[in-house]
N, C-alpha and C positions, 0 to 999 in steps of 0.2 A: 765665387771666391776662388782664387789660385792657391790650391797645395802645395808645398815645395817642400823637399826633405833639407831639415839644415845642415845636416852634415854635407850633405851633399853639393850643397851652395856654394857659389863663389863668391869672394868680398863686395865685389859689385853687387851685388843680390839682397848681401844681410844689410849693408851701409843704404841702398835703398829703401826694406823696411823699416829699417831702426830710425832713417830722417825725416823718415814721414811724406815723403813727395816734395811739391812743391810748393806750399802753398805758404810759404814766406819767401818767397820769390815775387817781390811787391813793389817795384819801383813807381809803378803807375799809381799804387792804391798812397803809398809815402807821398807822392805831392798832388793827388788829390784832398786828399786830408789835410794835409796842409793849408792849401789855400781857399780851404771849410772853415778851419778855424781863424787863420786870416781875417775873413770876412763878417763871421761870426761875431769877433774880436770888436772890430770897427764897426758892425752895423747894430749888432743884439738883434731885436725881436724881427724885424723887416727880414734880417736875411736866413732867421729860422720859418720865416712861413715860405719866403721863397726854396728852399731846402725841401720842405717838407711838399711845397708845390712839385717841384720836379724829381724828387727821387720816392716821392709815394702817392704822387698822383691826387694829393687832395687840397683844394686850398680853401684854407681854414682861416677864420676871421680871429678865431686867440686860441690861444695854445694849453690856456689855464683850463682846467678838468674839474669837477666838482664830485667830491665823492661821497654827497649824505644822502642817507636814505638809499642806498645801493639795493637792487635784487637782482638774484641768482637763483636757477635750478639748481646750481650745486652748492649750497649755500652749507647744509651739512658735512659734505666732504672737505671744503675748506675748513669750517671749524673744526673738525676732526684732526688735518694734518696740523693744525694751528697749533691745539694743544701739544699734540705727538713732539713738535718742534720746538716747542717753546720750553718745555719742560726738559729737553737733553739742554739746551746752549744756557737754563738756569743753571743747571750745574758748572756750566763754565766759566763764569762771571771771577777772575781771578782777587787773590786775595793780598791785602798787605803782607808782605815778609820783613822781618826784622831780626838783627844782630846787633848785639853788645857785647863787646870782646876788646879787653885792656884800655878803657877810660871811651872808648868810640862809641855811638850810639849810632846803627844806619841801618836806614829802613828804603823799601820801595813799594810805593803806592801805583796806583793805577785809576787813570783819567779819562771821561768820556773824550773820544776827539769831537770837538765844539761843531761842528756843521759836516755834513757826509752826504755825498749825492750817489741814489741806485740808478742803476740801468736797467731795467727788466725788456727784455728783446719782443717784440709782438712780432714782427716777419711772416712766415709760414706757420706759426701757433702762437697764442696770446699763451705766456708763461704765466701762469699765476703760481705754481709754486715756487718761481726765483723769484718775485716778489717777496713770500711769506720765510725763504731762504734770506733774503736780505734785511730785510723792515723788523727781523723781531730779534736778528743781533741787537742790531742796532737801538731796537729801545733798550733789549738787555741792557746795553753798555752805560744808556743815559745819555747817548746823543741830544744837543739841544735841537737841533734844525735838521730835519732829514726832510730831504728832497728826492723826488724822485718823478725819472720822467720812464718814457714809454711810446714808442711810434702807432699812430692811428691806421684804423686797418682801413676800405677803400673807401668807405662812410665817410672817412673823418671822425671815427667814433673809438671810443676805447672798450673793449669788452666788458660790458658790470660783471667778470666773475673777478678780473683783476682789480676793478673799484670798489668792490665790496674787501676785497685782502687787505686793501690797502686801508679801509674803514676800520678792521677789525683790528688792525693792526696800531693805530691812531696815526696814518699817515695822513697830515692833511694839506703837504704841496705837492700834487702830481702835474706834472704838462703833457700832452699831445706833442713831444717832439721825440724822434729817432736818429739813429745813426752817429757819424762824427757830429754833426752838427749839436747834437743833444751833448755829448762828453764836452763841445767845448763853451758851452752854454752853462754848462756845469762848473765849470775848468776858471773861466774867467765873469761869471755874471750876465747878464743882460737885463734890455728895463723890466725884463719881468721874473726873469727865472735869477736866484740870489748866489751870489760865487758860494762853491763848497772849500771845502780842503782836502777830501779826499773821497775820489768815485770806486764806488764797487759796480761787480756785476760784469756777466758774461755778454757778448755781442759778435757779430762778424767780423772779419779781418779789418774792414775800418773802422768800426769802433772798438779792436784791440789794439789799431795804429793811433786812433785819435788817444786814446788811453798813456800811451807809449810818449808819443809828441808834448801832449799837456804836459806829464811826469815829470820829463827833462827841464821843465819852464820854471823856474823858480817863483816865477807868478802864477802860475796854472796850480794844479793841484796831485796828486800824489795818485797810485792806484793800488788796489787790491793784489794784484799779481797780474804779471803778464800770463796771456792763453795763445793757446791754438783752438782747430776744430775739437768737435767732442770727441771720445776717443773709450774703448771697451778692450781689456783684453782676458780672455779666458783661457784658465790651466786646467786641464781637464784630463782624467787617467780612463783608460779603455772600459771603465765599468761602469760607466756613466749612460744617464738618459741623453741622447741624441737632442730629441726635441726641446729639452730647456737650453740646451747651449745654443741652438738655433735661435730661437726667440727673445735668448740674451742680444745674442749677434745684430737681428736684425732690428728690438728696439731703438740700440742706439744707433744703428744707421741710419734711422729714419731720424733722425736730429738733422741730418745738412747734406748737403752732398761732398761737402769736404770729411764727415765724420771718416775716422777711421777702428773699424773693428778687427781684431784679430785673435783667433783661439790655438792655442799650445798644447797638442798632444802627442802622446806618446805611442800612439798607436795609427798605425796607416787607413785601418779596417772605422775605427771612431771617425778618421777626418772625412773619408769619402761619404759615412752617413750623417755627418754632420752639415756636409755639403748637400746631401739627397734632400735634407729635412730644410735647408735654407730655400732651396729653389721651392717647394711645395709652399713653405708657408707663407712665402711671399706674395703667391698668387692671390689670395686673399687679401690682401692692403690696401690700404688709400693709399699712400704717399711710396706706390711702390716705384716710379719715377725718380725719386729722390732717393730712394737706400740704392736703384740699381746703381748710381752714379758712384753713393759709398763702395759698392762692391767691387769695382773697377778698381780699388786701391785699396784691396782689405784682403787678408791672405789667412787660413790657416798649416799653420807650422808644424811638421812634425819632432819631436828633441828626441834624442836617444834616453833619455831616463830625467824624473826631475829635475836633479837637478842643474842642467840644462835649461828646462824650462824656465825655472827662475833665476836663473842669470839674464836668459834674453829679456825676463821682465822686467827685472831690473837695470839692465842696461836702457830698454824702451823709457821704462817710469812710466804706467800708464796712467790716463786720471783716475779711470776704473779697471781693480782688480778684483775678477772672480777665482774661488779657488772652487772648484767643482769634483773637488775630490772629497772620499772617505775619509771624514776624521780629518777636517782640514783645517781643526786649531795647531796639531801638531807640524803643521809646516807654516806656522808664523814666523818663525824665530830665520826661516829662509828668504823674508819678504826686506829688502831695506827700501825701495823707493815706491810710492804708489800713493797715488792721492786718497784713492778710499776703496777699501779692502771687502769684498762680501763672502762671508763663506759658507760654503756647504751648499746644494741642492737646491733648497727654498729660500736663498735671498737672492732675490731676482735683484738687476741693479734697478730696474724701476721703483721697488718699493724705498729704495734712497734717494729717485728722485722726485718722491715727494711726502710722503710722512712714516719713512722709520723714524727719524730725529735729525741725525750728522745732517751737512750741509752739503748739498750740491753743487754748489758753486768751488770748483776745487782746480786746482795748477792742470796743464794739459801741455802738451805739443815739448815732455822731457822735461819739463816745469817741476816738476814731481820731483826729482833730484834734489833741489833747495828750495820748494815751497810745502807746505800744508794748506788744508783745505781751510774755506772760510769758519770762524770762529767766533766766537763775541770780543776776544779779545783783539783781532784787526782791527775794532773800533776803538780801540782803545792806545790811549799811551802810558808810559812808565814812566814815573816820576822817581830819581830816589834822594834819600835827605841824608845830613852827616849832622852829628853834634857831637862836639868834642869838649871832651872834659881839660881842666890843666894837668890831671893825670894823664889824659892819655897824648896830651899834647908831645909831656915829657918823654913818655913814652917811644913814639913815634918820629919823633927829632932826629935823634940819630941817625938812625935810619935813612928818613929821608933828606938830611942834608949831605951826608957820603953820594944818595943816586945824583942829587941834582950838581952838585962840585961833580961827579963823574960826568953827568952830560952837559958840561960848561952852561951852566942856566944858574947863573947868581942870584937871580934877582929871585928865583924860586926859593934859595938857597936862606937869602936873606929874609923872606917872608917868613919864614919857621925859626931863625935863629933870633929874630928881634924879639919875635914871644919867651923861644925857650929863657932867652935872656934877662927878660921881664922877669920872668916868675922864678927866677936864680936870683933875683935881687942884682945883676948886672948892668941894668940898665937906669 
């Protein structure tokens, strides 16, 4: 990882951390996807097995997955995180609110959205806890139709630890299809996979371009938030353990090689052993291949005093925010952007991503600014209702027939005067 002192930077320097590299730099990835779902569009099921013939190397006679009767060695730890999970986004299930104030009666309810397609990413690890991240909003919500696909590893097979989640979960439309071509199979239907209305779930840059593309289509379907790569940043004060900021660092590099890690301290003597302890533990890994790539574009920061540190966090908005400091409720009130926040010592971000509770699935790539992390309430919509009394009709006449004469809308004008009129006996 490269050190850099921030004071010491030059704007070229910070504007390059803060943008995160390049990797929406995608003219190639934008019309390939494109002409995925193109085809997708026109062909359905033919040109998702061809899809999934050439970009995952298996060619599969149907796409439809069965998921009864699932077994797993980890079949415990799944129902573990299950519950852990299920039992925070119970709490979330939002409630009617209602007002009655001078003859008005208005309330706002809240609605399953009628059909939702997940994405669960297989690639380089079959995810089974963004499944259990996804699938148990969404029953929260009372989704009627939840769909959900998933790319087949070189088998042609889907992992039983993600088909048993999806059992426990009660999902019972999975398919064997990945990538853009999965989001727009989702997006627009096919003979076999059923249109949704709105896809969740994390993926690589073409299934966050496929995501992107659908969105804009008035016939396609809606997304969860836009992403980038995965993303970690730790603040962390000179009296800290080295090795957990380490192992923070490199869990999430080991996500992709676009992931990007970065830790913010205040101490020069902390970053070089934070860097001692990143090269050592690394040795050790499988996928240490893939975080070295992270680490080509993963920096830790020195700031002259906090807060420093949490301005550049907050200007970054990471997905994940460690605070690894003493007493580190008392420096909430200096956090405004961050998808999900871990603090103190022992909350590693791993144990968020997969059975503290919150959700994993959360805005990234400066997303953090104007999103929150997924919720039960994404799957949902707001309905709200008005009932008015001829009290409150009178009431509120005045009012608004002065706005609407102001902004020349007669006919607004006159929807409210012919009542008031009525019930004046005027009419």
């Amino acid at each position: 990882m490269k050190i850099i002192n921030w004071q010491e930077s030059g704007a070229d320097t910070k504007n390059k951390i803060l943008a995160r590299g390049t990797w929406n730099d995608k003219k190639d990835v934008t019309s390939t996807v494109a002409n995925i779902i193109t085809r997708v569009r026109a062909e359905g099921d033919p040109a998702l097995l061809y899809y999934t013939k050439t970009y995952d190397g298996v060619d599969l006679n149907s796409i439809v997955v069965n998921c009864k009767n699932i077994k797993t060695t980890i079949k415990e730890a799944i129902d573990y995180a299950y519950k852990r999970i299920r039992r925070f986004h119970e709490l979330q299930i939002p409630q009617t609110i209602n007002c009655n104030f001078g003859g008005v009666e208005a309330w706002k309810s809240w609605f399953p959205i009628d059909s939702v397609g997940l994405y669960v990413p297989g690639g380089t690890a079959p995810l089974v806890s963004t499944l259990l991240m996804l699938a148990i909003p969404a029953k929260m919500a009372g989704c009627n139709n939840i769909v959900c696909v998933t790319p087949p590893d070189r088998n042609g097979t889907i992992n039983p630890a993600i088909l048993y989640a999806a059992q426990l979960c009660d999902i019972e439309q999975v398919y064997s299809i990945g990538g853009a071509q999965a989001i727009a199979a989702l997006a627009y239907g096919t003979q076999t996979v059923p249109k949704v209305d709105k896809i969740f779930g994390p993926g690589n840059k073409y299934v966050t371009e496929a995501k992107l593309q659908v969105s804009k289509d008035p016939f396609g379907a809606a997304l969860d938030m836009p992403a980038g790569p995965s993303e970690v940043l730790v603040i962390a004060t000179e009296n800290v353990n080295p090795q957990l900021i380490a192992a923070d660092l490199l869990a999430q590099a080991e996500h992709d090689e676009d992931a990007v890690v970065i830790c913010i301290t205040t101490s020069n003597q902390l970053a070089t052993k934070i860097n001692t302890a990143v090269k050592e533990q690394l040795k050790s890994l499988k996928r240490k291949d893939i975080i070295n790539k992270s680490l080509e574009h993963s920096y830790i920061i020195i700031a002259k005093d906090l807060y420093e540190a949490f301005e550049i966090s907050n200007t970054y908005a990471p997905e994940h925010l460690i605070l690894n400091i003493e007493d580190a409720e008392n420096y909430i009130k200096l956090i405004r952007n961050a998808g999900s926040v871990f603090l103190g010592q022992w909350s590693a971000e791993a144990l968020g991503d997969y059975a503290s509770g919150p959700s994993h699935v959360l805005p990234t790539y400066g997303y953090a600014k104007n999103y929150g992390g997924l919720g039960v309430e994404n799957f949902m919509k707001a309905i709200t209702f008005q009932k008015v009394s001829k009290e409150g009709l009178l009431e509120l006449a005045p009012t608004v027939e002065v706005l609407a004469n102001f902004e020349g809308l007669d006919a607004h004008q006159m929807s409210v005067s012919i009542r008031r009129l009525l019930l004046e006996g005027d009419v």
